[in-house]
ZAMARGU-4260 file (C-alpha; in steps of 0.2 Angstrom, whole numbers, plus 5000, padded with zeros to 4 digits):
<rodrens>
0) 5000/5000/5000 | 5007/5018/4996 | 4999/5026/5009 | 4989/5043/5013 | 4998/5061/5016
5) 4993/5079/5016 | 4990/5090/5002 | 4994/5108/5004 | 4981/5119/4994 | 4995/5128/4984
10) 5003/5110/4979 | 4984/5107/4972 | 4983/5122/4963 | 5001/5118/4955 | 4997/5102/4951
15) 4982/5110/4942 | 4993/5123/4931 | 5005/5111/4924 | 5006/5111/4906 | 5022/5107/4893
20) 5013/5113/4875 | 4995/5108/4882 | 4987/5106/4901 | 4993/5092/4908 | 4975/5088/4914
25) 4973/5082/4897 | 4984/5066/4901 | 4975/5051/4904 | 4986/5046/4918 | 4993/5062/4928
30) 4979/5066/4941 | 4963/5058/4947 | 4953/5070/4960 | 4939/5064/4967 | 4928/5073/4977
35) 4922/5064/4993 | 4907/5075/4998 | 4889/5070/4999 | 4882/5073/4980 | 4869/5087/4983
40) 4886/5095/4989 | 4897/5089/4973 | 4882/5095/4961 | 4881/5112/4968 | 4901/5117/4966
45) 4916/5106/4966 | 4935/5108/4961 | 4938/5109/4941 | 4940/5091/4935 | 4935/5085/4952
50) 4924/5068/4952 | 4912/5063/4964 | 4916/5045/4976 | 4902/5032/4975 | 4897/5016/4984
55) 4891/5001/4980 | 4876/4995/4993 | 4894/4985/5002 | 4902/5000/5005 | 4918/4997/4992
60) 4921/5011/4981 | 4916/5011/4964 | 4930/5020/4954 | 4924/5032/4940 | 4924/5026/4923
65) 4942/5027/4913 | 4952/5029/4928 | 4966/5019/4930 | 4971/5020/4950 | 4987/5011/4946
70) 4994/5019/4933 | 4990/5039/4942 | 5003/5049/4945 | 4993/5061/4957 | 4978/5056/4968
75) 4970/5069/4978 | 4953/5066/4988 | 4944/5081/4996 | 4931/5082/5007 | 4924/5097/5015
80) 4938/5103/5028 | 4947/5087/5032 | 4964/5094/5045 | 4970/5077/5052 | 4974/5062/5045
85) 4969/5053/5060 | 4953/5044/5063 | 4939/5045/5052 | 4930/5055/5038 | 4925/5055/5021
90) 4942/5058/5011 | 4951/5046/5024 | 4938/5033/5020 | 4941/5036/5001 | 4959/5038/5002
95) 4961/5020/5012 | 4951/5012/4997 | 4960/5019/4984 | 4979/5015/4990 | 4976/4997/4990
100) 4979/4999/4971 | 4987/5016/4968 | 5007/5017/4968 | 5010/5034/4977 | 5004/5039/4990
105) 4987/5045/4989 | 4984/5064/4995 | 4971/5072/5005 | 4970/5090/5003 | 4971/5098/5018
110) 4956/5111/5025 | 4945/5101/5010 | 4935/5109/4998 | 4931/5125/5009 | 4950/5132/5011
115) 4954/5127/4994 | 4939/5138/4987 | 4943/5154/4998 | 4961/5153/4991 | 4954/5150/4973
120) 4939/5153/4969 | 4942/5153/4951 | 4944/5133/4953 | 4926/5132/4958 | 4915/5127/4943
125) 4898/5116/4943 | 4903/5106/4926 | 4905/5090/4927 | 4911/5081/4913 | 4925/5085/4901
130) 4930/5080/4884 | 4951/5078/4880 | 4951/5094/4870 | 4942/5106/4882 | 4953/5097/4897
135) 4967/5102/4883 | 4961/5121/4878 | 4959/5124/4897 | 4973/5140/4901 | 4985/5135/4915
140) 4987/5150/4928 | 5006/5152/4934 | 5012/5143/4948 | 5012/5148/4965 | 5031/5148/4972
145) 5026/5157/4988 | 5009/5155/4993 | 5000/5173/4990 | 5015/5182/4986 | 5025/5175/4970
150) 5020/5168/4956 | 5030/5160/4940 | 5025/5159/4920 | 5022/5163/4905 | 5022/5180/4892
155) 5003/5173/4887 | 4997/5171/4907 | 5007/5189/4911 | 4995/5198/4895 | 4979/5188/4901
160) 4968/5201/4912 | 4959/5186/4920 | 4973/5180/4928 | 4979/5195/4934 | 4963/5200/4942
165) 4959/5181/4949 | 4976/5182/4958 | 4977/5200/4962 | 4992/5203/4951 | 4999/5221/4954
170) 5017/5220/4950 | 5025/5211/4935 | 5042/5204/4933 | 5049/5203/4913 | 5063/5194/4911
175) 5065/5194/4892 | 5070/5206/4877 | 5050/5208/4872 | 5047/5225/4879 | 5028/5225/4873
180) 5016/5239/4875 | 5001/5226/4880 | 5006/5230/4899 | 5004/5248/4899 | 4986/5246/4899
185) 4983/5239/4917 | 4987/5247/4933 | 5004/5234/4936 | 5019/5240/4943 | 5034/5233/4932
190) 5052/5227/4932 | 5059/5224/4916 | 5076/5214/4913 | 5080/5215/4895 | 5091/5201/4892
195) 5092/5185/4878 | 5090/5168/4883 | 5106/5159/4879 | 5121/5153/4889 | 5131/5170/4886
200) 5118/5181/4892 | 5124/5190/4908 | 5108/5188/4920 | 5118/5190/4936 | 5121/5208/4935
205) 5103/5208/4938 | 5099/5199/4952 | 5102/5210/4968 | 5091/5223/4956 | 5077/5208/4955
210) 5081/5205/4974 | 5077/5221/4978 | 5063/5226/4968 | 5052/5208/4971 | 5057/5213/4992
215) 5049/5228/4991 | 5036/5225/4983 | 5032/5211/4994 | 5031/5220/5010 | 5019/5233/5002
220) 5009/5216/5002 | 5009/5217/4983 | 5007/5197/4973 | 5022/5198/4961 | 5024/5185/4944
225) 5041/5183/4936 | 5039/5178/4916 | 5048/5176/4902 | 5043/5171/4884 | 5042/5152/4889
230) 5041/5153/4905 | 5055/5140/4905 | 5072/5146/4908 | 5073/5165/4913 | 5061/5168/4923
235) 5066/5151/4932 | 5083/5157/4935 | 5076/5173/4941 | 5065/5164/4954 | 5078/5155/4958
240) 5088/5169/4963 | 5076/5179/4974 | 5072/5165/4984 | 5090/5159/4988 | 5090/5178/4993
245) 5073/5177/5002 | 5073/5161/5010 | 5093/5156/5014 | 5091/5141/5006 | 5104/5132/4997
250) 5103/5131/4976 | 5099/5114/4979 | 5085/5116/4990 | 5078/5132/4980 | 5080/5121/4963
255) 5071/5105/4969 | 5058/5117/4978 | 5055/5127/4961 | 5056/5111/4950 | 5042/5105/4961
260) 5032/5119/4958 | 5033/5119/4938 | 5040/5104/4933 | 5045/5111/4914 | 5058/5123/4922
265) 5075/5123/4914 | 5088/5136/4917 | 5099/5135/4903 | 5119/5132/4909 | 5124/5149/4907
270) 5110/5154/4922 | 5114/5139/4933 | 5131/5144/4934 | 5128/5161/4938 | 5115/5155/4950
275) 5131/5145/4958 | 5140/5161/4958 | 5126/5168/4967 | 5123/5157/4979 | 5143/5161/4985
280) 5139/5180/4985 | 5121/5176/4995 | 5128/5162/5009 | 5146/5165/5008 | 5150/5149/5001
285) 5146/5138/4989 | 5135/5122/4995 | 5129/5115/4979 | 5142/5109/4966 | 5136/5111/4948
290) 5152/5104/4939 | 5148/5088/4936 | 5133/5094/4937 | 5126/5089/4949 | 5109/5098/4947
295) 5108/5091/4929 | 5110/5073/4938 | 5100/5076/4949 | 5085/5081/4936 | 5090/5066/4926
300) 5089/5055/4941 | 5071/5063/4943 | 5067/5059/4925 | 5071/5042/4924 | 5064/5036/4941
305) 5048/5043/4931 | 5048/5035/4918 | 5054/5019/4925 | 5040/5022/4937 | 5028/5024/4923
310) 5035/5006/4913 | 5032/4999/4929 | 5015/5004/4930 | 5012/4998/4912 | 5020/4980/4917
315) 5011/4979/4931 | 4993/4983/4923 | 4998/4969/4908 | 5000/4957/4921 | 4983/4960/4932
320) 4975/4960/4915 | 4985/4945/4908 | 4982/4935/4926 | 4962/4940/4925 | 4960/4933/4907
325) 4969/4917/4913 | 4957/4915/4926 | 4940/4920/4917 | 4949/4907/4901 | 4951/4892/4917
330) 4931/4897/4923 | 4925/4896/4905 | 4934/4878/4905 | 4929/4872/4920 | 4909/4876/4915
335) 4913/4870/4898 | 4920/4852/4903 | 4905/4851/4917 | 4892/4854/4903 | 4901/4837/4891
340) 4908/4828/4905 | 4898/4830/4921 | 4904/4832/4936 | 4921/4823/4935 | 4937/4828/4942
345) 4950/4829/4925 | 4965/4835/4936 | 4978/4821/4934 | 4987/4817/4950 | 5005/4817/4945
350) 5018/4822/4932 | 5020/4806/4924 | 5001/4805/4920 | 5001/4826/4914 | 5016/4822/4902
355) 5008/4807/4895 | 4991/4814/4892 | 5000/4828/4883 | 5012/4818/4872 | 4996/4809/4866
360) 4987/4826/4863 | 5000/4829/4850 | 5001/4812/4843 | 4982/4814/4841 | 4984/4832/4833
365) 4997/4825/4820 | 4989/4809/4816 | 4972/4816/4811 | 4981/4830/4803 | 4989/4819/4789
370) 4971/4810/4789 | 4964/4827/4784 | 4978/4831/4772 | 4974/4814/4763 | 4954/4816/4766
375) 4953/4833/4758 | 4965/4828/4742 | 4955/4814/4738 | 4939/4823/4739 | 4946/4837/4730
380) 4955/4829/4715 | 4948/4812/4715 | 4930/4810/4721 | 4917/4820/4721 | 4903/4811/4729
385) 4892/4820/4742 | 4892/4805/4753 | 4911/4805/4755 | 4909/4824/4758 | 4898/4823/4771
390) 4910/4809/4782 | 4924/4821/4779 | 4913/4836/4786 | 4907/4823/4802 | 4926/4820/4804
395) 4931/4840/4805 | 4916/4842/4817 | 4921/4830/4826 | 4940/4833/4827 | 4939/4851/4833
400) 4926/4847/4845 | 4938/4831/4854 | 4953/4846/4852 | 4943/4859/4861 | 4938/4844/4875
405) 4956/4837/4878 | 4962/4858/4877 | 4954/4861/4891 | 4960/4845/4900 | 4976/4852/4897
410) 4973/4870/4904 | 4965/4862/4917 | 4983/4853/4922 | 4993/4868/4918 | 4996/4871/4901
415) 4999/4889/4893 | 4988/4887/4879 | 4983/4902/4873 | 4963/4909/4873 | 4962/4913/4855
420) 4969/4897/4849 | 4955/4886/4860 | 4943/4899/4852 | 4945/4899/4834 | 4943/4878/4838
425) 4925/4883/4844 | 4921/4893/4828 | 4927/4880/4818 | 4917/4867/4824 | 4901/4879/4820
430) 4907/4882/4803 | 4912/4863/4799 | 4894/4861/4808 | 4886/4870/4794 | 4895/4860/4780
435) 4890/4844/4786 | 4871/4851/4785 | 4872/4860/4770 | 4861/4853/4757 | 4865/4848/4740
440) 4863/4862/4724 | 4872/4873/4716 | 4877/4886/4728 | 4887/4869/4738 | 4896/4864/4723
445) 4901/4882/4720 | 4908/4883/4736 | 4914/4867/4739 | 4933/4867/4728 | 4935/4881/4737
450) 4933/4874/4755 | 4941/4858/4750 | 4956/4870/4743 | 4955/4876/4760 | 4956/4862/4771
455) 4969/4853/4760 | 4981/4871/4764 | 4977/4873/4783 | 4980/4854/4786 | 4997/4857/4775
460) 5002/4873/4784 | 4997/4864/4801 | 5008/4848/4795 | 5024/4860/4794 | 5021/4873/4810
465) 5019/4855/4821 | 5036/4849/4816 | 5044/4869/4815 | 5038/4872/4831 | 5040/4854/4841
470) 5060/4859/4837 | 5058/4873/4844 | 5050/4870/4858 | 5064/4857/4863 | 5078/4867/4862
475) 5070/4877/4874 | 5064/4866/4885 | 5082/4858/4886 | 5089/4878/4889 | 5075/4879/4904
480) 5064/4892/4896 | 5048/4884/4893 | 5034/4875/4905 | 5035/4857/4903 | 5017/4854/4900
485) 5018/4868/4885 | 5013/4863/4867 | 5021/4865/4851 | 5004/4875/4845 | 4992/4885/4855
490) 5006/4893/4864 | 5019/4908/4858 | 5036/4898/4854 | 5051/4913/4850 | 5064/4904/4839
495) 5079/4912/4846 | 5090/4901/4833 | 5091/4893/4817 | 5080/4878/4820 | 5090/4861/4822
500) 5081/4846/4819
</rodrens>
């Protein structure tokens, strides 16, 4: 079980704001939020994306439709103002239930659905279902670095008047070379750092001006956004900056604090060395070493325990699904062989008794094989009587329906045999079902060279992949990498040689 921790209402709201080119709410897999509240309270205003909990009449969750606990990378459950994660409530209740099956620890926002809303009102809304391309046109607002005070994003969010007015934006920080009149409009108060986004450009000359400005505006209890073009690399170095001023921290810190924030931050080189140099001017020394660099490793360490996290998702979802079809596959035996057998126990008791019933399962396969390869070329080149068609249809009919008998036998004792390949034997024993009872006239001999054609090439083609495929499957049983009760058919044999037999 992952477990259950707090959310902070700021670490909501950025979870809600990332975006690379589109929202990241668009993704199937990033957040599921699930509102625990009673439905009336759901129906008459919840988070944006938010979905309500249900119950079945036993009290187990019923998890919203297309959502994929396992393979989330955010979970957050709200309620109305959880503050403890001790004893009960609503969003603990939820949140136990879903980290039996979630993978990270599954967060409850803390003060619920009531402190969330007095921060941001502009997350309430009343809709209720969202198709991908409205979760993809949605417009992220910046991140929050410093909860009410400073914000981080974009040229587009720093130009959008909604924004500014949901977050009481009075004082703008431009980090860029775009100087555009669009700003003058509004009452803001703004900083403007003219400077080009490459390794070269000289950003720390700037700082202590940025330090200074972003301070006093803060104690004038003015909300400050830093942006750039991108809202990638200059603004981030920027940010960076002031709060290795504001808070002491070390880069380190500030970095993995920022990166948490907006996870598409990327000073370019040039900036993170002058943010090093920075860091000696601001602590007197420098604690985070950057030659190797460290910070670079640190965000490729970050990245590829993602990813591996996510292939390890994907694994482990192939193999519940995998392991359920396996199961459902031994049910539908089990009913199948009560239905023609009765009530009869077909598990053989040892090894011996497994191996021999399977060896004459494929002596049985390859002898009415060649029986069918010679059946079908003399009915299709040498007789054509009616009569001897039908006894070769009664002998496919019953051929496939003995196979799809003993198949199951066989799963039943722990062969791997594939689902399709016991199915397509079902089919054929309808199809076959329907040649035998086919009546005599013209639309029968149209058909029939055909089907004889047919039956003469599967049995052939069947003839060679028995053989091809036996050889294989010895080699790798004598290498140990194949079950002992697997067949040379019905199961996926991977030649990893030039066959030798």
């Amino acid at each position: 079980m992952a477990g259950t921790t707090f959310c902070e209402a700021s670490e909501l709201y950025n979870i809600l704001n990332q975006y690379t080119r589109l929202s990241r709410l668009s993704e199937f897999n990033f957040l599921c939020l699930i509102d625990a509240r009673a439905k009336g309270q759901y129906n008459a205003s919840h988070i944006i994306t938010a979905r309500n909990a249900k119950w079945d009449s036993k009290g187990k969750l019923i998890m919203p439709v297309g959502v994929e606990v396992e393979s989330m990378r955010y979970i957050v459950v709200y309620d109305s103002s959880t503050s403890s994660l001790q004893g009960s409530g609503e969003a603990i209740e939820c949140a136990e239930a879903l980290t039996k099956s979630s993978r990270y620890p599954v967060q409850i926002l803390k003060g619920g659905y009531q402190r969330f809303s007095a921060f941001y009102p502009f997350f309430r809304t009343q809709k209720i279902l969202y198709t991908i391309k409205e979760l993809e046109s949605l417009r992220p607002y910046p991140v929050e670095l410093l909860p009410g005070q400073l914000y981080l994003g974009d040229y587009k969010q720093a130009i959008n008047p909604h924004v500014l007015k949901d977050l009481n934006m009075s004082t703008l920080v431009n980090v860029s070379e775009d100087s555009s009149h669009m700003f003058e409009k509004g009452n803001h108060t703004i900083l403007h750092i003219n400077v080009a986004d490459s390794v070269e450009a000289d950003l720390y000359s700037s700082f202590e001006r940025i330090c200074v400005f972003i301070d006093s505006r803060l104690n004038t209890g003015s909300a400050v956004l830093i942006f750039s073009s991108h809202g990638i690399s200059r603004c981030s170095a920027a940010a960076i900056a002031f709060l290795l001023h504001h808070l002491k921290y070390t880069l380190g810190e500030v970095w993995e604090h920022v990166l948490q924030c907006k996870t598409n931050m990327r000073p370019n080189r040039g900036f993170v060395q002058q943010l090093s140099d920075w860091e000696l001017h601001t602590l007197g020394r420098r604690m985070t070493d950057i030659a190797e660099p460290a910070i670079e490793k640190m965000e490729t360490r970050r990245l590829y325990k993602q990813k591996l996290e996510e292939v390890s998702k994907l694994q482990d979802s192939c193999s519940h699904a995998i392991a359920r079809q396996r199961n459902k596959l031994k049910e539908l035996t089990v009913l199948y062989l009560s239905l023609v057998l009765g009530i009869v126990n077909v598990t053989l008791l040892n090894k011996h008794s497994k191996f021999t019933y399977k060896d004459e399962y494929e002596k049985f396969k390859l002898v009415l094989t060649v029986l069918l390869l010679f059946f079908s070329f003399t009915c299709r080149f040498v007789f054509s009587y009616r009569a001897l068609d039908a006894h070769f249809n009664f002998l496919l009919v019953w051929y496939y329906c003995t196979l799809t008998i003993r198949e199951s036998i066989l799963i039943s004792n722990g062969s791997r045999i594939n689902g399709w390949w016991v199915f397509h034997h079902y089919v054929f024993c309808f199809l076959y079902g329907v040649m035998l009872t086919c009546p005599e006239g013209i639309l029968y001999q149209m058909f029939r060279n055909q089907f004889l054609a047919y039956c003469l090439y599967q049995s052939f083609v069947q003839f060679l992949q028995y053989y091809y495929q036996s050889g294989c499957l010895y080699r790798l049983r004598a290498l140990g990498e194949s079950h002992n009760m697997d067949l040379p058919v019905g199961f996926p044999v991977v030649d990893v040689a030039r066959p030798s037999f």
